[in-house]
C-alpha positions as CSV (number, residue, x, y, z in Angstrom):
1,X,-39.3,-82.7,-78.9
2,X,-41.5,-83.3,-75.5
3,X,-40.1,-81.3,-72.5
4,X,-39.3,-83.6,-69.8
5,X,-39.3,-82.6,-66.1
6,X,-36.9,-82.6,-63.7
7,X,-38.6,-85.5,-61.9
8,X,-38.7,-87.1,-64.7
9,X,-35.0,-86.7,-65.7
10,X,-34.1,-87.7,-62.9
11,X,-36.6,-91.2,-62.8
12,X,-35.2,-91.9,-66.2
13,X,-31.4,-91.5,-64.5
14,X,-32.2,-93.9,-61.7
15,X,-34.1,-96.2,-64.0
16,X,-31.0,-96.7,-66.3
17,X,-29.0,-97.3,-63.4
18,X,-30.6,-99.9,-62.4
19,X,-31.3,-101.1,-65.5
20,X,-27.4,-101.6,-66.0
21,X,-27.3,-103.3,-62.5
22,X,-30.0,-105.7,-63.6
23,X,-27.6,-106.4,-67.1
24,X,-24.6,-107.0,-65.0
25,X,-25.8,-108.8,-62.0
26,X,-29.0,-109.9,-62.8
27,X,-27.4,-112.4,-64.9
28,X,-26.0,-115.1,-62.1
29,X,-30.1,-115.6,-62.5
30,X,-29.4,-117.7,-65.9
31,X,-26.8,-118.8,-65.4
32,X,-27.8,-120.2,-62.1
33,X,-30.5,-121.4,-64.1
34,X,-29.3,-122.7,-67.1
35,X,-26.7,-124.8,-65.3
36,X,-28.5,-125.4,-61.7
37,X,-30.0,-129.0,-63.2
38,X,-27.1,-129.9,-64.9
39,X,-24.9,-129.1,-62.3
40,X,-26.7,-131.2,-60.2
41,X,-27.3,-134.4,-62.5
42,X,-23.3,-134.0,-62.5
43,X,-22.7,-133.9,-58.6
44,X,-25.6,-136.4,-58.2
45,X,-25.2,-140.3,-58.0
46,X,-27.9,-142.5,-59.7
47,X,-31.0,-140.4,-57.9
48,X,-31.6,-137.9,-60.1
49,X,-35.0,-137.0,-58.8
50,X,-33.2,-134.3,-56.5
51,X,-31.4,-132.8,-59.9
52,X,-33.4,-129.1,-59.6
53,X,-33.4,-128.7,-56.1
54,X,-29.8,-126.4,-56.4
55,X,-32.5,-124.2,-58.7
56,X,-35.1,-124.1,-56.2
57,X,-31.7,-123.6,-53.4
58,X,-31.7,-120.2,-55.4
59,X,-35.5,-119.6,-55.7
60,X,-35.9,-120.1,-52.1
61,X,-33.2,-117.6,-52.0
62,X,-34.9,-115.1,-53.3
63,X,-38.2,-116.1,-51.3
64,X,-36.4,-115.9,-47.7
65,X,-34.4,-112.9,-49.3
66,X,-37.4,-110.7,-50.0
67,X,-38.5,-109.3,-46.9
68,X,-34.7,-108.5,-45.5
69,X,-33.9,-107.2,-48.3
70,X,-36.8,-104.8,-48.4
71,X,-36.2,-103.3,-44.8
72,X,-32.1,-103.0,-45.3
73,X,-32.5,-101.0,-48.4
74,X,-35.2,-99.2,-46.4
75,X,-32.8,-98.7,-43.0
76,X,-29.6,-98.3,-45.6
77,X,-30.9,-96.6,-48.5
78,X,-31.2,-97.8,-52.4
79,X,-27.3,-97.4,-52.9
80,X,-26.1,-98.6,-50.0
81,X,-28.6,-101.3,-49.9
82,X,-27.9,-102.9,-53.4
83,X,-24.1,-102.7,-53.0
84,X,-24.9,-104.9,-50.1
85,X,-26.6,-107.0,-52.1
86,X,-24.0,-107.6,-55.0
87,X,-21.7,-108.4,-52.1
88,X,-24.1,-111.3,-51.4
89,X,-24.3,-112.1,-54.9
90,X,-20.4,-112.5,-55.1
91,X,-20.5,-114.6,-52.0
92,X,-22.6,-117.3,-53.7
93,X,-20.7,-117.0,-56.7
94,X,-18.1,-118.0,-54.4
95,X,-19.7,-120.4,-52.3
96,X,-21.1,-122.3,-56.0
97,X,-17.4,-122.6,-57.1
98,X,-16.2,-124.1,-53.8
99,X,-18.8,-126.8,-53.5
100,X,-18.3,-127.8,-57.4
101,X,-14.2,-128.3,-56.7
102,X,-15.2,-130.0,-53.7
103,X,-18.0,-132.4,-55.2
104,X,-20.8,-131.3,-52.7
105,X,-24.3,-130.9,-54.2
106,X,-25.6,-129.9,-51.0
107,X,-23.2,-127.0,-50.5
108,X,-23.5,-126.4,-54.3
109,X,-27.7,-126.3,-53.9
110,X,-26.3,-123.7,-50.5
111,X,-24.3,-121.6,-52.6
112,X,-27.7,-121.1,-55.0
113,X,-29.6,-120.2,-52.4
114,X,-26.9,-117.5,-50.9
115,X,-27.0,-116.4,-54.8
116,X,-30.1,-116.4,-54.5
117,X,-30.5,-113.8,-51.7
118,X,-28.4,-111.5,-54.1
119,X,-31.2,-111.9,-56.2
120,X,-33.7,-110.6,-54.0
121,X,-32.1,-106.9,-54.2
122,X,-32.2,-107.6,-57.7
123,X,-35.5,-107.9,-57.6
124,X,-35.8,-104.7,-56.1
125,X,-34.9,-102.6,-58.8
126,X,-38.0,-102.4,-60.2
127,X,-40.2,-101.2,-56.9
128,X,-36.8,-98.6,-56.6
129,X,-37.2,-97.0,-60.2
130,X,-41.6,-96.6,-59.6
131,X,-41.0,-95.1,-56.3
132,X,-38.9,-93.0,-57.7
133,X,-40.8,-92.0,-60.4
134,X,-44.1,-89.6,-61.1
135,X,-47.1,-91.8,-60.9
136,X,-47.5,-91.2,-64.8
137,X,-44.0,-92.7,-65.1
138,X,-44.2,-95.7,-63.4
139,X,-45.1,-98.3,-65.7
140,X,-42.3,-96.9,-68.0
141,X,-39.7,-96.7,-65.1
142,X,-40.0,-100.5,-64.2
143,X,-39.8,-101.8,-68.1
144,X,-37.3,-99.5,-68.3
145,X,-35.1,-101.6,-65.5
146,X,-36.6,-105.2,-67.2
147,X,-35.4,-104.3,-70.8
148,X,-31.9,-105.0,-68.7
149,X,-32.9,-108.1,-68.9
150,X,-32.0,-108.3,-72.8
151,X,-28.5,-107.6,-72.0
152,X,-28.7,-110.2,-69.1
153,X,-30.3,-112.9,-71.8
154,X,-27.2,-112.4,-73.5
155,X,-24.1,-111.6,-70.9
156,X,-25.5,-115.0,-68.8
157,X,-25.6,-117.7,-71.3
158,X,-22.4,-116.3,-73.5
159,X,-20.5,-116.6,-69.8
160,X,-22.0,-120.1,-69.6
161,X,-20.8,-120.8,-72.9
162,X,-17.1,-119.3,-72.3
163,X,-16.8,-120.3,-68.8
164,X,-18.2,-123.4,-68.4
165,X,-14.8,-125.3,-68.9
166,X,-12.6,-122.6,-68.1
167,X,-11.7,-124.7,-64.9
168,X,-11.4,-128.2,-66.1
169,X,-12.1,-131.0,-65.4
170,X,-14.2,-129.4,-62.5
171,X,-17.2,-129.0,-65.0
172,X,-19.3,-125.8,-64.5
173,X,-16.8,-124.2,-61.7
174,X,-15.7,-121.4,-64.4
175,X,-19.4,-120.0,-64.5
176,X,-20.1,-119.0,-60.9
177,X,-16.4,-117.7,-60.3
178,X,-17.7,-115.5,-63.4
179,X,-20.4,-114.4,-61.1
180,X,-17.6,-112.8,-58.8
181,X,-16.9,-110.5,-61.6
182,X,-20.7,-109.9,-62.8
183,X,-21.4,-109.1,-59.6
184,X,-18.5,-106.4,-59.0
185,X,-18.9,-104.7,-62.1
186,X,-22.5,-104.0,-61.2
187,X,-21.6,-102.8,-57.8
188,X,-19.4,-100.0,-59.9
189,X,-22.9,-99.1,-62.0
190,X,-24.6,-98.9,-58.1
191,X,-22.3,-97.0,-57.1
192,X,-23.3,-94.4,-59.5
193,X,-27.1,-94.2,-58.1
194,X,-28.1,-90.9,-56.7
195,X,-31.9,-91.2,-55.8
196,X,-34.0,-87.9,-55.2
197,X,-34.9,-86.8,-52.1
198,X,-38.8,-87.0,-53.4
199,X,-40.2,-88.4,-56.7
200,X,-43.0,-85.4,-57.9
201,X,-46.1,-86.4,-59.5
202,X,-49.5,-85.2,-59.9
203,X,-50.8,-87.5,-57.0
204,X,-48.5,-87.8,-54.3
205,X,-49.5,-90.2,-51.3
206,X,-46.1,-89.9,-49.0
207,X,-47.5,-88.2,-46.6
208,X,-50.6,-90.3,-45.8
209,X,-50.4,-92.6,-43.0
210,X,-50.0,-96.2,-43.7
211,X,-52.7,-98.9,-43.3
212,X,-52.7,-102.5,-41.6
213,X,-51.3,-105.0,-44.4
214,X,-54.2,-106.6,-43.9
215,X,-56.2,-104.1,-45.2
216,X,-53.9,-103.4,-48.3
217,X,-53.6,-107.0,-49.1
218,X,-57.5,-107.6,-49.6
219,X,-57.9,-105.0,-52.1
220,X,-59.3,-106.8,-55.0
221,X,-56.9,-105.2,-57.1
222,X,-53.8,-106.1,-55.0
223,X,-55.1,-109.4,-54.3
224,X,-55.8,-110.5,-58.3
225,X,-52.4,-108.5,-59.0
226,X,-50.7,-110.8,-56.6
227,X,-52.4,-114.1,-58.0
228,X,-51.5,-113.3,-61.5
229,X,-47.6,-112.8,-60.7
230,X,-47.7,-115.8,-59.0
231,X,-49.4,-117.3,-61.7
232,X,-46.9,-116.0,-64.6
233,X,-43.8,-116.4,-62.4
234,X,-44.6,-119.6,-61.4
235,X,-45.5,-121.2,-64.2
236,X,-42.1,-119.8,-66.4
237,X,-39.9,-121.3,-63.7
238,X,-41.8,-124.6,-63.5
239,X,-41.2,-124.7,-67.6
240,X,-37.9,-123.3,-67.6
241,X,-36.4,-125.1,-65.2
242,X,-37.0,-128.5,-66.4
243,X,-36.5,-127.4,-70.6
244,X,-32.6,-127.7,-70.2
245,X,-33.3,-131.6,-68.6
246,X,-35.6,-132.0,-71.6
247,X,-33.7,-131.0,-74.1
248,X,-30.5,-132.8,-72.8
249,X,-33.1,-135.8,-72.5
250,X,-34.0,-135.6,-76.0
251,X,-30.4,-135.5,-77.6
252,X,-29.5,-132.1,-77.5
253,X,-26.2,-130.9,-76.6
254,X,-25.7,-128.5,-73.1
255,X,-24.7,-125.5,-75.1
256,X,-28.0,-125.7,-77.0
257,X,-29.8,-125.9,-73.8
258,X,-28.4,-122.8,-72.8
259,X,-28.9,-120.9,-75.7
260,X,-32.2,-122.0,-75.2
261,X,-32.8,-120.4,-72.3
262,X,-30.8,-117.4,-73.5
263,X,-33.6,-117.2,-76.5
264,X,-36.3,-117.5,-73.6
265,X,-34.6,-114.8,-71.2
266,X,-34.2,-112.3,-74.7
267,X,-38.2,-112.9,-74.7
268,X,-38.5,-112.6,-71.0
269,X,-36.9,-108.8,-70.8
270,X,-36.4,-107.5,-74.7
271,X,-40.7,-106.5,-74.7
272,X,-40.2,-104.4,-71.7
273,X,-39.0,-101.5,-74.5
274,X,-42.7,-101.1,-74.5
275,X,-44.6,-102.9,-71.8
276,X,-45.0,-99.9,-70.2
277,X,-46.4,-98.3,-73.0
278,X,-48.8,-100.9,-74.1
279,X,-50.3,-101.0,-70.3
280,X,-50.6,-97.0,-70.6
281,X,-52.3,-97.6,-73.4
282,X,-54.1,-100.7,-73.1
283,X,-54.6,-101.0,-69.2
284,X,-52.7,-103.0,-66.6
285,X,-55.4,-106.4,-67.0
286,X,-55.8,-106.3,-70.3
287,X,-51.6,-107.1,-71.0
288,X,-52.1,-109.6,-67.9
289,X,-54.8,-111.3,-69.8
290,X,-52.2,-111.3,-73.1
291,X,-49.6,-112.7,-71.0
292,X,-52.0,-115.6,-70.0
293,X,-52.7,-116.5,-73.4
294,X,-49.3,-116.4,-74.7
295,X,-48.3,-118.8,-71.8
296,X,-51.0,-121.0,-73.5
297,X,-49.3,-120.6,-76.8
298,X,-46.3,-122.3,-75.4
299,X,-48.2,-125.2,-73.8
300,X,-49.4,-125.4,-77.4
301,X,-45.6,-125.5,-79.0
302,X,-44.4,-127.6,-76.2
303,X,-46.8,-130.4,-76.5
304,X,-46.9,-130.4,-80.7
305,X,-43.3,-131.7,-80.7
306,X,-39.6,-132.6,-79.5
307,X,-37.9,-131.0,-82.2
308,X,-35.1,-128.1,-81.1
309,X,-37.1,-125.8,-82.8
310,X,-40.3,-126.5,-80.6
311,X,-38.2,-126.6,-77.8
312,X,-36.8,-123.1,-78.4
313,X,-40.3,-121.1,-79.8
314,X,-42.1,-122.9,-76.7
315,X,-39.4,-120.9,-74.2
316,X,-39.8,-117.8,-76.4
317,X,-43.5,-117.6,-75.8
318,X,-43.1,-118.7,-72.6
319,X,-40.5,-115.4,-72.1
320,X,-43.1,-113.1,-73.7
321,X,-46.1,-114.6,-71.7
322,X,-44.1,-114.0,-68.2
323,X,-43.2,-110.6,-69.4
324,X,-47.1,-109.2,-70.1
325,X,-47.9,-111.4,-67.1
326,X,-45.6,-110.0,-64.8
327,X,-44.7,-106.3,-65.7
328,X,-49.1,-105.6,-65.9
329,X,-49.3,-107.8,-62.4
330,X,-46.4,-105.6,-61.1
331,X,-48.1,-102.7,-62.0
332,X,-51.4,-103.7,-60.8
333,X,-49.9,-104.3,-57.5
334,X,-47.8,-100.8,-57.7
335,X,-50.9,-99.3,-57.6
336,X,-52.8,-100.3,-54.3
337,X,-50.4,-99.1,-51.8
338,X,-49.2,-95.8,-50.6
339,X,-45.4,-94.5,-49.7
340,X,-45.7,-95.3,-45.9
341,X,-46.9,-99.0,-46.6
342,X,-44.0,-100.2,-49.9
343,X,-41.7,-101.4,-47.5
344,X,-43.8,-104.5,-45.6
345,X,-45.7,-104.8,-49.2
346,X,-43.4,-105.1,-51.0
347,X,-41.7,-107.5,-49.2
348,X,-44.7,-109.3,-48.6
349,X,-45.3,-109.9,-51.9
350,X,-41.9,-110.4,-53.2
351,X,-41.8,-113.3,-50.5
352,X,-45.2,-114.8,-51.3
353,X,-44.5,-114.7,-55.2
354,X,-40.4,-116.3,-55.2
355,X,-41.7,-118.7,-52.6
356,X,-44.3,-119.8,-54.9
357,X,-41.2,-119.9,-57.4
358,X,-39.6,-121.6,-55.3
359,X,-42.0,-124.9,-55.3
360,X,-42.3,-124.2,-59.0
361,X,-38.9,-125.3,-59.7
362,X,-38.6,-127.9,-57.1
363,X,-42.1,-129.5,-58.2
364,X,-40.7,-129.3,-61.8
365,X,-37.7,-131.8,-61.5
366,X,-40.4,-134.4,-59.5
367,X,-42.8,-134.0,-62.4
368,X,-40.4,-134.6,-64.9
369,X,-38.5,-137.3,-63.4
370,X,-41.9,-139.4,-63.4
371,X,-44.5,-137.5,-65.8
372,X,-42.0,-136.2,-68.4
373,X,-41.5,-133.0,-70.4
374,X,-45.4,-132.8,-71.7
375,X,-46.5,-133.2,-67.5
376,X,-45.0,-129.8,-67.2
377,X,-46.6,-128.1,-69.6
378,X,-50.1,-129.6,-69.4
379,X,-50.3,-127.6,-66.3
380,X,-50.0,-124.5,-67.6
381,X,-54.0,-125.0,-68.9
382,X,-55.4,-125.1,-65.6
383,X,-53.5,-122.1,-63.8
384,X,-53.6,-119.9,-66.7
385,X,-57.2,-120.3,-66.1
386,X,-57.7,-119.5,-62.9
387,X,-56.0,-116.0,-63.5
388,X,-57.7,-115.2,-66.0
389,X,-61.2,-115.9,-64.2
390,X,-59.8,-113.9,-61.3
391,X,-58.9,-111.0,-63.7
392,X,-62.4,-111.4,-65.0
393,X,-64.4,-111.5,-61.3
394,X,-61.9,-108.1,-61.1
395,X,-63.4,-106.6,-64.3
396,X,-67.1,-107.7,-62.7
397,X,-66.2,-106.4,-59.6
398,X,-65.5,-103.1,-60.8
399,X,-68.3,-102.9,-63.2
400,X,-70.9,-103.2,-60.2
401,X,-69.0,-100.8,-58.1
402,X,-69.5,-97.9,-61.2
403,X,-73.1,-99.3,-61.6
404,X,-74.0,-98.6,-58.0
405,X,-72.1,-95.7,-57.7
């Protein structure tokens, strides 16, 4: 049996914490998702070009979210800081349910967007459980918190499924009172987080002075990093959010649309078991670059058919392609900046990448209102590309740095 340290104990403590956070609250993401669209098609008159903009109400959420976020859990702490931030989570919830009883898609696409901000300290849980980890533990300690994510691909769409007439005839309205709940049992697993004073490791940077962002942000490595989360993030929202339209488009019933996306957020998380291991293995680019090509894959699936089954193995590799993509990308990132500096980078990049998201879904409904379902995934081909070039300039990059030095 390997000896673990204390540091370690205690980084594996904090991880699962917030790994049962992300289970809990982390899933008024899918659900938000999975019935965002379709919500809005149903609130919507004859337009229905505007149909994902309540999904991209939540993406720009997390965007605009990022940065506050960031500094509050800085100026509050990580426990008190994420309690705030389930509290905001329960508020759209709240908000969501309101505007469906009251037949207002623009107070519904409002209520996304305040979920939305809830998501933003969601998406901290994965800088909280590296920073609190040795730097050998890192990559471990944010799959750890994503393999929550299996949980949430299954806790999200079953609520959908249970919920989503539980207040009839207002179609939908059951759902995001569910997020209420979701949202205060996570606060209970929060409440539980005791972070150490300082995370040990064999390099330790926490005392160093921190530089101008600008001068952290043009690292090559920070700067490809960035790109590819961008690119993965993007690209599985611009997908994902307009599958449940096509699907619905094609004949397919809304409860197979959702399960649909639960089979794509089980692929997006349920890899994150080892993630962590395959980058200590295999390095940070090198599961980047797998990501890229699986995203490919699922352009490939997505354009051979309309069948449910092609439907359903495109959004699986499209879940394991943003995993690699993302969790490598994270990594790459976690790696360029020192203890002084996480607060403004992380924000900075959290900001950059769900705004990015955030045009990503809206983008998506446009497309497929007038391209259709294959539009979407034909541009996977040229953006996967560009990453991988960039990760390939990187590998160049570093090659002539050893050479000359």
């Amino acid at each position: 049996m390997t000896l673990r340290t204390p540091a370690e104990r205690d980084a594996r403590r904090t991880a699962l914490i917030l790994a049962s956070a992300q289970a809990i609250i982390g899933s008024a993401a899918p659900i938000s998702i999975s019935l965002g669209a379709l919500a809005g098609v149903y609130l919507l008159g004859t337009d229905k070009s505007l149909a994902t903009a309540p999904v991209t109400g939540f993406n720009v959420g997390v965007a605009l979210g990022a940065i506050p976020a960031a500094a509050l859990i800085r100026r509050l702490g990580q426990r008190h800081g994420f309690l705030s931030g389930a509290l905001v989570t329960a508020l759209g919830g709240l908000l969501a349910t309101i505007a469906l009883f009251q037949a207002s898609f623009w107070l519904f696409a409002a209520g996304l967007l305040v979920i939305g901000l809830g998501g933003a300290f969601v998406q901290q849980f994965r800088f909280a459980a590296a920073d609190n980890a040795p730097s050998a533990f890192k990559a471990k300690a944010i799959s750890f918190v994503l393999a929550g994510g299996v949980f949430t691909a299954i806790i999200g769409p079953q609520t959908v499924i249970f919920t989503r007439e539980l207040l009839a005839p207002v179609m939908f309205a059951g759902s995001f009172a569910a997020i209420l709940v979701l949202a205060a049992i996570g606060a209970v697993f929060l409440s539980l987080l005791r972070v150490p004073e300082k995370a040990a490791g064999p390099v330790d940077h926490s005392e160093a002075p921190a530089r101008p962002l600008m001068e952290i942000v043009s690292q090559p490595q920070f700067a490809v990093g960035l790109l590819c989360a961008v690119g993965s993030y993007a690209l599985m929202s611009f997908v994902m959010t307009g599958a449940p339209l096509a699907m619905v488009g094609c004949g397919f019933s809304p409860d197979e649309a959702t399960l649909g996306i639960s089979w794509h957020v089980m692929a997006m998380f349920a890899p994150s078991f080892f993630t962590g291991a395959l980058i200590s293995r295999f390095g940070k680019e090198t599961i980047v670059a797998a990501g890229l090509l699986l995203l490919i894959g699922c352009a490939f699936v997505a354009l051979s058919g309309i069948e449910l089954w092609q439907f359903w193995t495109a959004l699986i590799l499209l879940g394991l392609g943003w995993n690699f993509g993302f969790i490598g990308a994270t990594s790459m990132v976690a790696g360029t900046y020192r203890e002084s500096e996480k607060g403004k980078v992380q924000g900075l990049h959290d900001f950059i990448l769900f705004g990015s998201v955030a045009v990503g879904s809206l983008a998506s409904g446009m497309v497929y209102n007038s391209a259709g379902w294959d539009m979407l995934n034909w541009v996977i081909f040229p953006v996967t590309g560009i990453c991988l070039a960039a990760l390939g300039l990187l590998a160049l990059w570093r090659a002539h740095g050893t050479a000359r030095a």
